[in-house]
Each structure stands twice: as structure tokens, then as C-alpha cells.
Steps between C-alpha positions, in 0.01 A plus 500: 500500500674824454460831697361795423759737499258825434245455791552661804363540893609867582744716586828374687591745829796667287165579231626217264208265376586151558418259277221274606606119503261216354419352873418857676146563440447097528655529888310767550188365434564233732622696757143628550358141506494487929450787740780393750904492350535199712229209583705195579271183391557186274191488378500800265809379334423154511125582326746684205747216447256265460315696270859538263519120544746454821827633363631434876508184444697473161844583617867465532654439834387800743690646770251661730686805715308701783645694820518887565833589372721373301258297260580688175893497574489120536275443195793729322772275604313191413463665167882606437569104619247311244572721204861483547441121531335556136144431601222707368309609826182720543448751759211664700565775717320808659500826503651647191716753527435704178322244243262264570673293258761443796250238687497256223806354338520218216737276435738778614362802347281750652128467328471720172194779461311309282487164625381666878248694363349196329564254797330752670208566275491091473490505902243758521225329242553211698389666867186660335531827686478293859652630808865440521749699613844661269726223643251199471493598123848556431610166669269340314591648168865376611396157544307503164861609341718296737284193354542587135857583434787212554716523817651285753397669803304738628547734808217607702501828782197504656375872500364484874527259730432175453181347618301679271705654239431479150783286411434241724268252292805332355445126644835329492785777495813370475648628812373791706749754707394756759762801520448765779225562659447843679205738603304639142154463401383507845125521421503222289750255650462577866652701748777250654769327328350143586188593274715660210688139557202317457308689212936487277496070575159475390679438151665147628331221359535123654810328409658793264841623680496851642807741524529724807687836542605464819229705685671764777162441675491213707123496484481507087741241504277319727240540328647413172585181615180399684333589193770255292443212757059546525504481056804193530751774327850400482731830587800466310824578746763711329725762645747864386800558682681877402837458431745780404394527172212344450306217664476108537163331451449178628203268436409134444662510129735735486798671675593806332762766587358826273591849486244855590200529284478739249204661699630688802438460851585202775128406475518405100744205641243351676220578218801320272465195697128462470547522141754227483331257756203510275672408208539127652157434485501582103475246288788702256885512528643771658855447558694677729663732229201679382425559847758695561440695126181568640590615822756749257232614249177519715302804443196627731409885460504708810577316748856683589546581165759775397387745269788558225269722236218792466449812582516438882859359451541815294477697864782346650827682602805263381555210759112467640285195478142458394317163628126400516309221690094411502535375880215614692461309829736416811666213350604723220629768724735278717609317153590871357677558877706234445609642184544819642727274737741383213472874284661695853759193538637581197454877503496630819497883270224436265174553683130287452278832384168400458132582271179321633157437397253222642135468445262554762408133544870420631658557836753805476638447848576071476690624148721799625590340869774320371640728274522761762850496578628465176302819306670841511247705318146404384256655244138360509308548154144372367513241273373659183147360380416317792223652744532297745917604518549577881563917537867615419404676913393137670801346356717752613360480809567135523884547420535730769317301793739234339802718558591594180516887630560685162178409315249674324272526188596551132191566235732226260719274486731742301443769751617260759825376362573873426479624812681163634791623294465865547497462879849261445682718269391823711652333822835411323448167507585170262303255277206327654332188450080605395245201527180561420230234673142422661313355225483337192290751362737735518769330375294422182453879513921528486568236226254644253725757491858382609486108384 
């Protein structure tokens, strides 16, 4: 199907028109097809599948991945590791960062503009304008493509949970892994870690191996595992050991001494080990030297990502860094503390500046606690084109209770990281590290125009 280069959908914020892709007014449509953003329920999604004639059930090898944090990072390296293996894998993921096209990946390639828009079209026929919510829809479009194009296995992230997520009406997964859990989504998974624990393992199924991040929680742990012994699941043991360049892993199969991942920060080693402990419950090859290609070549946007191009690179002085990261909770906040950790080891003179936005559904406070001691300076900004973006004056407010003294507001992300500099270079003072964080939104926001 080809694209229609000359329709648009309005003007762009620098008064550009962009040009409307094939899929747009499709997702729209279907956007508008339940009241609430999120309903979880199987029976919605289970009514549409049937109705396309079970796609679900037609194919490859599925690794199903849940947990808080960490869940895209370890589909990534699992990724990197099959490809480089030479197998054709498929991907699911959620949210996109700047294209919806991100969430579904074929064989290896990203899904074009035409063939969405008519898996789409194809998907929506086939609900007859019934209730279903935007993520019901879209998995189901990605099972309907999954189940048509050739690939050796398929990895699965569940978008919410586990219990009741979209994604989980695949029967027989291959192998299931849990990576951190931590507190998010609240008001639908429960207020205590032993309920977020129990609504992530509600994707074990009887007799199908699960792989455990090793929870810091005793009680998710707990729970994990009580869950794994009620439904007869076998938790496959497997262990990471840091070493001074890199890490051991240790499991039932293999015994591997590999170097750092390509993605920063001590908690991608861990992440790294989920990935490869899953791999030996694949029925594929995966031999130990295209794990450690993958573990070179892996790629996951924003998630302590340096930014080496665009117009907010432009702004540097010589010698200053530019870095962005989608965390948003308090597992993401003591994982970026612990890179803050390993940046002041070996730069005691380069300081961690900082520009924040978070949406009003997430907890400021659990985020910025860690980070506290490590933060110089801090500019809190809306994250453009969301309403529900926390105030650039309650975030600020936040860093400060947190003790991260010199905050305030900027009105944009470029009046932030100006005044960041201007304050440096007015003082006298050296290059600076900048990492811009809080959400995933807004670090879509920042690669539409720096990726």
C-alpha cells in the first residue's frame, strides 16, 4: 500500500504541516472506541481475536516479559542476542516514543505506514465499532501480523501488569520472566508491592519456566514465588556477579564471563541476565558469541541515552554532556542514583545538572528522593502536549522538599538548559553533565527533535 505523501493533519508547533501518515486517522478512530484510556479485562480482547480467527494462537515461540522496570531494556537485549544469533524475531513493546510504528516490529524491521494502517483498518472491521480500548486493539492488530509474517520467535511486554493485560491470552509462552517490580499504576494494581506482585505473575502458566529479576522486596519475591509454587511454575535459578569490567552470569547452562552492556547503568547488568536466562528455554541456538554481540550492539531509546545531535546539542558550551531517560518511578530514581554514583567516581569536576517533567499520575517525591544528593541544579518544565503534565511549580516544589535547593521552573525545555548553562558560565565554572528525565512522554517530546 503506499502513503499519501500530500495529505496532512495540521500545523507542526514550529508552523510546519506534517504530513499525515496512512494509520493516523485509523488510530484515531479507535481511540474514541471506549470512554476510559485504561479498562483492564480479557474479555474485550478475547471477543476481537476470536472474531479475526485467534491469531494468538498461530505463533512462533513467545517470550512473555512483565515487571515495573526494566521490561523494555530486557526485551532489547534479548533482541540484540537472537538477531545476532541470525534469527528473525518479532517484537511488541509499549509506549512509543515518537511513532507508533515503534510498538510493532517484523522480522526485524519496524512496521511500514501502509501495512499498519491496513492491519488496522482489517482490525477495526473485525470489532464492529464494540467497546475496546487503544491497547486491546493494537495488541490485537500485532498478533494478527505476528501470525502472518515468518519468524522464529516472538517477544511479548505486557503493557500493564499481568493478570489482566492485553497480552496475556497467549496459552503456552515459551518461557515467561518477571523484571522489577516497584510502586506504578497504583489504582489499578494495588497499593502494596505484594498486590503489584500478584497482578505481574498472573502471566505464569503451569509447567512453563519463569525468569525472576531478583526482587529488592522481600515481599514481591515472596510473592512471586508463592504464586510459581500455587500454578506448579518452575523458577529457573540463574545468577550476575559484577566484575571489573563487566559481569559473570551463571545459570543451569551456561557460565559466561561478559563485558558492560552497551546500555548504561549497573541495573542494565542485571536486566542483561534476564535476557540471557531466557534464552535457555528457546527452542533456537544462541551461542555464547552472539550474546556477547548483542550485549555490544543493543539499542533501547531513552533509557540513559546520550544525546550526540539537534538543536539542543547545538546549546552546549565545548566539553558538556546531554543525556535523557523515560524513568518515572522510585526504582528508576535509585537506578539513575547509581549512575550518578559511577558519573562523580570518574569526575569528581563535572556536575549531574538536571531538567524534569512527570505527569500528574506519578509520584514526584518516590522519583527525586534518591537523586537528591547527586543533583546540583534542577529546572522543572511541562511536558509539551500533555494536560495532565504535573506544573513546572509542583515539580519544583518536589525537588526542593527533596533537597535539591537550586530549583525552579523554566516555560521549555530550551529555556531550561539555557539558563542551566547561563547560571554555569556566569559563575566561572566548567562543563556539566545535563540529563533530562521524568517521563517517557517527554522524552518522545526530545527525540522528535534531537534523535
Amino acid at each position: 500500500m503506499t502513503t499519501d505523501a500530500t495529505a496532512t493533519d495540521g500545523a507542526a508547533a514550529d508552523g510546519t504541516v506534517k504530513p499525515l501518515k496512512p494509520a493516523d486517522p485509523v488510530l484515531d478512530r479507535l481511540k474514541a472506541l471506549h470512554p476510559k484510556v485504561i479498562d483492564l479485562s480479557l474479555d474485550r480482547v478475547k471477543r476481537l481475536l476470536a472474531a479475526l480467527g485467534n491469531p494468538e494462537r498461530k505463533l512462533p515461540p513467545v517470550v512473555h516479559v512483565a515487571g515495573t522496570n526494566g521490561k523494555g531494556s530486557t526485551i532489547a537485549f534479548l533482541r540484540a542476542m537472537l538477531e545476532a544469533a541470525g534469527h528473525r524475531v518479532h517484537v511488541y513493546t509499549s509506549p512509543h516514543l515518537v511513532r507508533f510504528n515503534e510498538r510493532i516490529r517484523l522480522a526485524g524491521r519496524l512496521i511500514d505506514d501502509g501495512a499498519l494502517a491496513a492491519l488496522l483498518e482489517e482490525v477495526e472491521q473485525a470489532n464492529d465499532g464494540n467497546p475496546i480500548t487503544f491497547f486491546e486493539v493494537t495488541t490485537a492488530a500485532a498478533f494478527l501480523a505476528f501470525s502472518r509474517v515468518p519468524a522464529d520467535v516472538v517477544l511479548l511486554e505486557t503493557g500493564l501488569g499481568g493478570r489482566l493485560d492485553a497480552t496475556n491470552v497467549v496459552d503456552r509462552p515459551a518461557v515467561t520472566a518477571i523484571t522489577r517490580l516497584s510502586y506504578d499504576h497504583q489504582q489499578f494494581l494495588g497499593e502494596t508491592l505484594l498486590e503489584i506482585a500478584n497482578e505481574k505473575a498472573g502471566i505464569f502458566r503451569r509447567g512453563v519456566p519463569a525468569v525472576l529479576f531478583p526482587q529488592p522486596a522481600a515481599e514481591a519475591q515472596g510473592m512471586l514465588e508463592k504464586r510459581a509454587r500455587l500454578k506448579k511454575v518452575p523458577i529457573y535459578p540463574w545468577s550476575v556477579t559484577p566484575t571489573g569490567d563487566g559481569f559473570r552470569f551463571e545459570s543451569g547452562k551456561r557460565r559466561l564471563d561478559l563485558p558492560r552492556p552497551a546500555l548504561p547503568g549497573p541495573h542494565q547488568i542485571v536486566n542483561a541476565g534476564v535476557a540471557i536466562a531466557c534464552l535457555d528455554h528457546l527452542p533456537l541456538a544462541v551461542d555464547d558469541e552472539a550474546v556477547r554481540r548483542g550485549l555490544a550492539t543493543v539499542e533501547w531509546p531513552a533509557r540513559l541515552q546520550r544525546l550526540v545531535r539537534g538543536p539542543l546539542v547545538g546549546m552546549l558550551p565545548p566539553g558538556w554532556e546531554l543525556w535523557l531517560d523515560g524513568g518515572h518511578n522510585d526504582s528508576a530514581g535509585e537506578a539513575l542514583a547509581l549512575q550518578a554514583i559511577e558519573w562523580h567516581a570518574e569526575d569528581q569536576d563535572r556536575p549531574l545538572l538536571m531538567i524534569y517533567g512527570m505527569l500528574e499520575t506519578k509520584d514526584p517525591y518516590g522519583f527525586l528522593a534518591p537523586l537528591g544528593a547527586f543533583v546540583t541544579a534542577l529546572r522543572s518544565v511541562g511536558i509539551p502536549g500533555e494536560p495532565s503534565s504535573l506544573p513546572p511549580e509542583e515539580t519544583t516544589e518536589a525537588a526542593r522538599i527533596c533537597s535539591i535547593v537550586d530549583s525552579a521552573p523554566a516555560d521549555s525545555v530550551e529555556a531550561a538548559l539555557a539558563d542551566l548553562i547561563g547560571a554555569r558560565t556566569a559563575a566561572g565554572k566548567g562543563p556539566a553533565r545535563v540529563l533530562i528525565c521524568g517521563s517517557l512522554y517527554l522524552a518522545g517530546v526530545i527525540l522528535a527533535g534531537n534523535g
